[in-house]
C-alpha positions as CSV (number, residue, x, y, z in Angstrom):
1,X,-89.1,-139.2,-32.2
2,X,-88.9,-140.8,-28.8
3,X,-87.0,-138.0,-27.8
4,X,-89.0,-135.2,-28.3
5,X,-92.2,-136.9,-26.8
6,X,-90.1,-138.1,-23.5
7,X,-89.0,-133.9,-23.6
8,X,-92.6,-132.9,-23.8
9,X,-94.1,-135.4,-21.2
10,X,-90.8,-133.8,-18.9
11,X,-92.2,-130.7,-19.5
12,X,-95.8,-131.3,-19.3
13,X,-95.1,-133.0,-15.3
14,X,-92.8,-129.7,-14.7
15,X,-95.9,-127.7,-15.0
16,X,-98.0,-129.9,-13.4
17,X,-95.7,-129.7,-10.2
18,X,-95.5,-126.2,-10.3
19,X,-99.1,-125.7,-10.5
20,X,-99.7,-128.4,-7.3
21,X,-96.7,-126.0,-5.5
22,X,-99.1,-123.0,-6.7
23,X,-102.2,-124.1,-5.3
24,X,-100.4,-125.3,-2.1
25,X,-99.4,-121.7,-1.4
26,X,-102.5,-120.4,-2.5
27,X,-104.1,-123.2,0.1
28,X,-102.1,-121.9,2.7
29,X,-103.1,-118.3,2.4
30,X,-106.4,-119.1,2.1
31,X,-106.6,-120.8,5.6
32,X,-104.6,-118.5,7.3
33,X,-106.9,-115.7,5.9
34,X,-110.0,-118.2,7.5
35,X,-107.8,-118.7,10.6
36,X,-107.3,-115.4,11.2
37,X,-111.1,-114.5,10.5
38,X,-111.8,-116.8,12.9
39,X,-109.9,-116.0,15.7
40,X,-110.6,-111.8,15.6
């Protein structure tokens, strides 16, 4: 029983890093799109 739940919670924090790495790229984009606004 432990097992499975210690599985899940793994793959509950998996997604949660991949969304963070998601929105970090999506971050990025965004203020280079603002950066680049800006400069033109």
């Amino acid at each position: 029983m432990l097992e499975i739940k210690k599985s899940e919670n793994n793959d509950i924090d998996n997604l949660f890093i991949c969304l963070t790495i998601k929105q970090k790229d999506e971050w990025r984009g965004f203020l280079k799109q603002k950066h680049r606004i800006l400069t033109e």
